[in-house]
N, C-alpha and C positions, 0 to 999 in steps of 0.2 A: 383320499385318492386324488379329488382333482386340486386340491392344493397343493400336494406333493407334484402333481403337473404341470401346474404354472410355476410353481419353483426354479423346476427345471428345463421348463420351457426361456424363461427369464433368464436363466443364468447360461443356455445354449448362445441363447443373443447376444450375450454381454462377450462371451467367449469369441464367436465366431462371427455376429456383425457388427461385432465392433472392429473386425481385419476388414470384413467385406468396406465397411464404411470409410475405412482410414488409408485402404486403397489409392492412390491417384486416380484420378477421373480422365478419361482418355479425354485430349486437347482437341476441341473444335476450332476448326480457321476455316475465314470465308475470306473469299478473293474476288475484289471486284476489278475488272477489266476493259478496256477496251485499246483499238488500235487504230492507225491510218483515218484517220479525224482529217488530213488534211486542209487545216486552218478552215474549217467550217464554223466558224465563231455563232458564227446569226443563222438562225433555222432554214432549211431545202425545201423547193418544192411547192406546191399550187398552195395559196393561203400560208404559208410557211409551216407546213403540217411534220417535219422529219427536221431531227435534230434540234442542234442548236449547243451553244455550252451553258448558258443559265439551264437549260434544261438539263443537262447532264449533272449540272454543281448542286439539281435541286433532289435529284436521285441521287446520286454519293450520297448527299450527309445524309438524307432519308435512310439509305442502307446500311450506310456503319451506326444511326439511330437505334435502327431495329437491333441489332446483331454485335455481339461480343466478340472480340481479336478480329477484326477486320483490317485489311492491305488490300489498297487501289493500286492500280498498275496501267501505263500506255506503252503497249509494245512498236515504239515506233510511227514516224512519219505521222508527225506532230504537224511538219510543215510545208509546204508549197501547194497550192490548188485553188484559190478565192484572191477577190482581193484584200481583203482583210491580209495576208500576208503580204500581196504584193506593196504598201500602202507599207504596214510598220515591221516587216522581215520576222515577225513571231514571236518579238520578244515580250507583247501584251499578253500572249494566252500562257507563254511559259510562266510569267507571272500569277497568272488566273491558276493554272493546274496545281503549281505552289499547297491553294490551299483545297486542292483535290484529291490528289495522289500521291502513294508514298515515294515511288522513282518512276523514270521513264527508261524505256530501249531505246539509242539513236536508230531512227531508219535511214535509207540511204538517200531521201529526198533532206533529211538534216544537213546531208553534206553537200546539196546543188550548189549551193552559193561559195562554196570552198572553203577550208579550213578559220581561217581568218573571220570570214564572216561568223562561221558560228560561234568565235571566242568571243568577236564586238557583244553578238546577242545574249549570249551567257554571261559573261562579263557584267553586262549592260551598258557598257559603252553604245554599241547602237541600244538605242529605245532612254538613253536617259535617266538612267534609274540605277536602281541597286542592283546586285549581283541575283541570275536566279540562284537558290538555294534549291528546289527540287535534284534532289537525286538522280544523276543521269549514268547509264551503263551502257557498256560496250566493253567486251573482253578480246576482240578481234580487229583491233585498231592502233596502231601502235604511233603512239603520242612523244615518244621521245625525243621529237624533235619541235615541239609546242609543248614544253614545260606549264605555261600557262593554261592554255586548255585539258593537260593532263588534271591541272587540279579540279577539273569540275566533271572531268569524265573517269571512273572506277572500272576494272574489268568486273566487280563482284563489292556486296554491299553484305551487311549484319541488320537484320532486325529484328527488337526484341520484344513480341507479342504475347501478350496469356502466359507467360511461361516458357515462348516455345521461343528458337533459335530461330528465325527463318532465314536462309542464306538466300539471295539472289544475283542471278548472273545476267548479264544482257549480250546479245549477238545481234550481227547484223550480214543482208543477206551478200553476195561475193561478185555478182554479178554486171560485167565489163559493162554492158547497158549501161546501169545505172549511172556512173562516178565519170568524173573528168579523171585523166592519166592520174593527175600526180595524187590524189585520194586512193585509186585504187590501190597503186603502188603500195600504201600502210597497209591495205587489209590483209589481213591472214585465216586460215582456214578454219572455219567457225568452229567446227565436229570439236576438233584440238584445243582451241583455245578455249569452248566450253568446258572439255575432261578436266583440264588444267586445273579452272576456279571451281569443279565440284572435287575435288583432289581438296584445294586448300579447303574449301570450306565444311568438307568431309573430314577430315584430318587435325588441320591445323584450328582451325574457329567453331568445330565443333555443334556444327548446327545441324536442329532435330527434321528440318525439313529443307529441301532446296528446287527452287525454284528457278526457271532461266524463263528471261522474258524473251522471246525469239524475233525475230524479223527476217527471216530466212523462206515463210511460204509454208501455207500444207505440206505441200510434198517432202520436203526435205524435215521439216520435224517429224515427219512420219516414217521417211526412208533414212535420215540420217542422223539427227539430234537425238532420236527415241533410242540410239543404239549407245548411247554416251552414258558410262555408268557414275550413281551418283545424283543424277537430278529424278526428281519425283515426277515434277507438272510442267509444263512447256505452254506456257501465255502466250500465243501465236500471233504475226502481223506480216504484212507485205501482200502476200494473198486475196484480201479483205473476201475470206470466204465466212458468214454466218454461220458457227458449227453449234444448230440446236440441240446437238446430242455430244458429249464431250466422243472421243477417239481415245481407243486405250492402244497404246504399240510398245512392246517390248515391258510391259509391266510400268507405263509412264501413262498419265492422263495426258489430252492435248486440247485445249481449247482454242478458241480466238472468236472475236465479236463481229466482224466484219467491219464497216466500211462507214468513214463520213459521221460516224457519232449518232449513226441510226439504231445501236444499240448500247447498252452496258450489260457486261455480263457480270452475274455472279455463282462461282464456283465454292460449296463447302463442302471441306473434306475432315476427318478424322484422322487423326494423328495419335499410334500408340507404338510408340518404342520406333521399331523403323517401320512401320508399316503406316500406309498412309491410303484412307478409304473414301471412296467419295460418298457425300452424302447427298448431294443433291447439285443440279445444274440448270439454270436456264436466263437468257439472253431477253431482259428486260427494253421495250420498246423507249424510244425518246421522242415523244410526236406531241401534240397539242394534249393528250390526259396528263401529260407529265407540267405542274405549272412554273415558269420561270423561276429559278434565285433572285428576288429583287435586290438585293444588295448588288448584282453586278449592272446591272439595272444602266445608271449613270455613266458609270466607265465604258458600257457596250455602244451607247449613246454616241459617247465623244469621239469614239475607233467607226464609226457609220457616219456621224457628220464630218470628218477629217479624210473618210475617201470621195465624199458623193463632194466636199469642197475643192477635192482635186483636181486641174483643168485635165488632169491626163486622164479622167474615169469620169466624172460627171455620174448622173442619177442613173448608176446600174444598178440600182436593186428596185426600182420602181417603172424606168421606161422601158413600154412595150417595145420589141424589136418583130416578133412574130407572132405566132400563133403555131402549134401544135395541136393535130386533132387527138390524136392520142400519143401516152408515150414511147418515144423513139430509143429503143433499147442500146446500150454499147455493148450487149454481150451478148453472144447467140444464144441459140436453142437447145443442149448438147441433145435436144431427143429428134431434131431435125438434122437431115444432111447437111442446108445452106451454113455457108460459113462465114456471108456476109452480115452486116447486122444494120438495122435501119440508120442509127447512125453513123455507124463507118460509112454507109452509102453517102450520106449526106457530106460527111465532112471529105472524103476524097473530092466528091462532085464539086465543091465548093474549093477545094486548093487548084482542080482544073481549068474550071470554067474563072474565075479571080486572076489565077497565072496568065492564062493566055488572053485576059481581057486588056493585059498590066502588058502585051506585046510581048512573054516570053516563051517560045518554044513547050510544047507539054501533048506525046503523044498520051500519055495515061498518067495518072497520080497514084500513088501510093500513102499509107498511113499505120503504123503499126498500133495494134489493138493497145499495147499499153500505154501508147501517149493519148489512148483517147478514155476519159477515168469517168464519167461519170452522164448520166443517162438525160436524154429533155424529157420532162414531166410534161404531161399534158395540160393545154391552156394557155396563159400568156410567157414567151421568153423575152426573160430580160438581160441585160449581160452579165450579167454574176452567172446568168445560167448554162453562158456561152461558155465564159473563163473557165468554167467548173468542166467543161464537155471536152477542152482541150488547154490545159495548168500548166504543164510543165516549160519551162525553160525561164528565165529572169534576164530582162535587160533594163538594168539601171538608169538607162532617161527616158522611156515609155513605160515600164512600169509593168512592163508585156511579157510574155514568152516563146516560145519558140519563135524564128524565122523561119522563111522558105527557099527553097533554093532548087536549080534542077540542072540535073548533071544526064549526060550522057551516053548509056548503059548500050554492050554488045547484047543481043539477043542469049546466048549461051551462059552469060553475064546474068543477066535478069533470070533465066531458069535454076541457077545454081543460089541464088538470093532467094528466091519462093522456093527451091528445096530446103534450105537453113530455116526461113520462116513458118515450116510446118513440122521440123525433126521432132520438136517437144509438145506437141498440139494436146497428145494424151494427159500430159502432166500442167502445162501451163499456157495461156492464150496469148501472152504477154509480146513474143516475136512475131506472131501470125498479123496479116497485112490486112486490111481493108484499100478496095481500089476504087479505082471508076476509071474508065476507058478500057480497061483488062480485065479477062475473065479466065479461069484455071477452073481444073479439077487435080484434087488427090486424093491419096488412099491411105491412111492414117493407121490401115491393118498393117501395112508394107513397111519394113525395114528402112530409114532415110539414110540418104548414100551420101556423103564427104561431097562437096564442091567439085574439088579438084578431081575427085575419082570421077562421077558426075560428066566433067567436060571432058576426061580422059576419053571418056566410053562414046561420046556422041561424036567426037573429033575422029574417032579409029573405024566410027562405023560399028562399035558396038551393041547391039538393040536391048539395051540394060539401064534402068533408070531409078529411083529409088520413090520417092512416093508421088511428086507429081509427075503428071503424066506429059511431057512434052508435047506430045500432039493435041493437048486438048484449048493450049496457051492460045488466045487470042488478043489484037490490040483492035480496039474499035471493029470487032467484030470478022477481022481477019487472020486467019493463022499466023503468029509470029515467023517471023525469018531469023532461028537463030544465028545465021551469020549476019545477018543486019545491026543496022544499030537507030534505037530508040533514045529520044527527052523524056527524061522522068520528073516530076513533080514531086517534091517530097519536102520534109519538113528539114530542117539544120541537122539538128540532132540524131536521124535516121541516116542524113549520110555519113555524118560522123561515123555511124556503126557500118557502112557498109565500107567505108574506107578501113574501119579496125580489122575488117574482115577478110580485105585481101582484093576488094574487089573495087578496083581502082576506074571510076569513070574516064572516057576517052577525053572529056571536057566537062568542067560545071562552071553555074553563073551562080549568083546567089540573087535574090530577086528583090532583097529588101522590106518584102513583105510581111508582117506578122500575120502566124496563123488566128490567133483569134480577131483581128481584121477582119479577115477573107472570109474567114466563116462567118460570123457578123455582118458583113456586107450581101455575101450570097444570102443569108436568111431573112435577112432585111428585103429581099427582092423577089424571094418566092413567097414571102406574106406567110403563107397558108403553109406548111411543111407538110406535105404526103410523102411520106416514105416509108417505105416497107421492106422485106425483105423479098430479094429478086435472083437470086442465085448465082451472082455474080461469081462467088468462089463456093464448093462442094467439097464436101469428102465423100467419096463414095467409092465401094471398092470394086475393082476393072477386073471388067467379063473374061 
């Protein structure tokens, strides 16, 4: 009896796990990530405790070590923010990610320096070298009139991992802010041009998974990208929000790493037939536990003694300029009202008091939250740390970024520009203003009202306003006079946008200043940086 039942126990096996065994093994993929590095080549922060890219190159190969079918990925705005960029235009780390990552998203800080430039650095014409070879994507940019850089940029890419197809698509986000005219002019509407390349790569190239590396923001891969059928995962960038838990929208995973190469993420999912499951998620630190790549060791060397020999930078990554008691945040509190931020106090106060020291005109300054990117750490600042707290802009014989300038705004003028700078407050921080000399209240529960309607209503006598509240508007402590007219203090770039906006100053100068100067010089002068947040602007909703 019981050999008659091992018999047939044996020969169940051989019948029925020998299917179970001969089965396909459902395909594991792990995806490592990260975004908005912003040329942070050399580590952030007190003792260089955050980041770095040895640190990152030593976690990559560590993780595809560990882990079978592994794809890196940088969704974007690789570059402008350090001097390390400002010094060799980006073409060393594109080299460096080379042996990182399998493609990159362009963000829209790739296109600062304008078309042209980023063929030289691709190319390698600028930087000297050979062509990068990294895989670069963008499906939302139309190349047909730069043949040349068409060849290094793909709306959609093929990779062939474990078995599996992986299709990838890259987008970039649409937003007038960002791009000079004639860049934005090629862009086209991401949503679309994403369906497009999940169409071919669904159809025509047959792959088992598809991937879009985004640069578009939270918001819009959650409200818009998520609804594009055809892509699985959406690799997030532009935002630089830390998402420790992935976001599921519309049956699509959605991650993103945050910011400055303070982390890498890794994402693994299972992959059967079409269905595609996550298996595990989380957002690996890059700080002093993580120890260097010493092979990039030498090369990191020669890109640090080639800016610090630069007369235009001199020893900013070493000379004290301040001191900070604690850190001076760029980003509020969302669980407080204040909608100031210690830094934005600091750097408006510092384009004020700099402008009108320099003899020009400046009832109050303004700054918008997204030219100011990155936070002072507590302890000593040096000017890497400064560059870092205000990056944006490139001028080719200082080495510098944005200028300043101040134009001359009607009072009704200025209420309908801090309506525009709080419409998206819910969704994005990016337009909202940091001042000094002015103070506002609004109400972010309140519906925000068009400009034009806005000035229609106050001009007719209409007592109808949209979320700030015009009587709360003060200049140095005095009720605004919207038929007055005020000097505003502001950066190049900001009037740029209020000029695109319709909202024509009566007169501007430009002042010749560079903001990181000014800021530099003001911190230089208060030593000791005490800033806090003081209430300067509010949301709070009216009684």
């Amino acid at each position: 009896m019981g050999k008659r039942f091992l018999r047939l126990s044996v020969l169940l096996f051989l019948v029925f796990g020998t299917s179970v065994l001969s089965a396909p093994p459902d395909k594991v993929l792990t995806i490592l990530h990260t975004s908005d590095t912003h040329s942070a080549l050399f580590p952030l922060g007190p003792q260089d405790k955050l980041g770095g890219i040895a640190r990152m190159s030593t976690l990559v190969k560590m993780l595809r070590a560990k882990n079978e079918n592994v794809l890196a990925f940088h969704s974007g705005d690789v570059f402008v923010g350090s001097f390390e960029f400002n010094k060799y235009l980006g073409y060393p780390e594109l080299k460096i990610m080379e042996g990182l990552y399998d493609a990159m998203c362009l963000g829209n800080h790739e296109f600062d320096l304008g078309l042209e430039a980023l063929l030289g650095v691709v190319s390698g014409q600028i930087g000297g070298g050979q062509p990068v070879a990294l895989p670069i994507l963008c499906a939302n940019v139309n190349l047909e009139g730069m043949p040349a850089l068409k060849n290094f940029v793909k709306p959609y890419i093929v990779k062939l991992v474990g078995g599996l197809k992986v299709g990838l698509i890259g987008v970039v986000n649409t937003d007038p802010l960002n791009y000079a005219p004639e860049v934005y002019g090629l862009l086209s509407d991401p949503f679309q041009a994403a369906g497009q390349a999940a169409f071919m790569l669904r159809n025509v190239e047959r792959a088992d998974i598809v991937l879009c590396l985004s640069h578009l923001g939270k918001v819009y891969d959650v409200m818009g990208l998520s609804q594009v059928p055809g892509i699985d995962i959406i690799i997030g960038g532009h935002s630089h929000d830390a998402l420790f838990e992935p976001i599921y929208a519309n049956g699509k995973i959605i991650v993103q790493a945050g910011e400055f190469g303070h982390y890498l993420g890794e994402l693994t999912v299972k992959v059967e037939g079409t269905r595609v499951d996550l298996v595990r998620h989380r957002l690996h630190p890059v700080d002093r536990r993580t120890g260097p790549d010493y092979t990039l060791g030498p090369l990191l060397r020669r890109l640090r003694l080639g800016i610090v020999a630069d007369p235009r930078f001199g020893p900013v990554y070493e000379e004290g300029i301040a001191r900070a008691p604690w850190d001076l945040e760029e980003k509020w509190d969302p669980a407080r009202p204040e909608r100031d931020t210690p830094l934005g106090n600091l750097v408006a106060d510092a384009i004020r008091t700099e402008v009108t020291a320099a003899g020009f005109p400046a009832d109050f300054a303004l700054e918008a939250n997204g030219y100011i990117a990155y936070k002072i750490h507590k302890g000593k600042v040096v000017g890497n740390d400064i560059l870092k707290s205000v990056p944006y802009g490139y001028d080719p014989a200082s080495g510098l970024g944005f200028k300043l300038d101040v134009v001359l705004l009607a009072g009704l003028q200025i209420l309908a520009g801090l309506e525009y700078s709080v419409s998206m407050v819910e969704y994005a921080d990016d337009a909202s203003m940091q001042a000094s000399g002015l103070t506002f209240d609004y109400d972010s529960t309140k519906a925000p009202m068009e400009p034009e309607q806005l000035i229609y209503n106050l001009t007719h006598g209409i007592p109808e306003w949209g979320r700030v509240n015009p009587y709360s508007i003060k200049v140095m402590g005095n009720p605004i006079n919207l038929a007055g007219t005020y000097w505003v203090a502001l950066s190049e770039q900001l009037h740029k946008f209020l000029l695109a906006n319709g909202l024509v100053p009566y007169a501007e100068m430009p002042t010749g200043l560079f903001e990181y100067n000014v800021v530099r010089a003001y911190m230089s002068r208060q030593n000791v940086l005490n800033y806090g947040i003081e209430g300067r602007i509010v949301d709070k909703p009216e009684l």
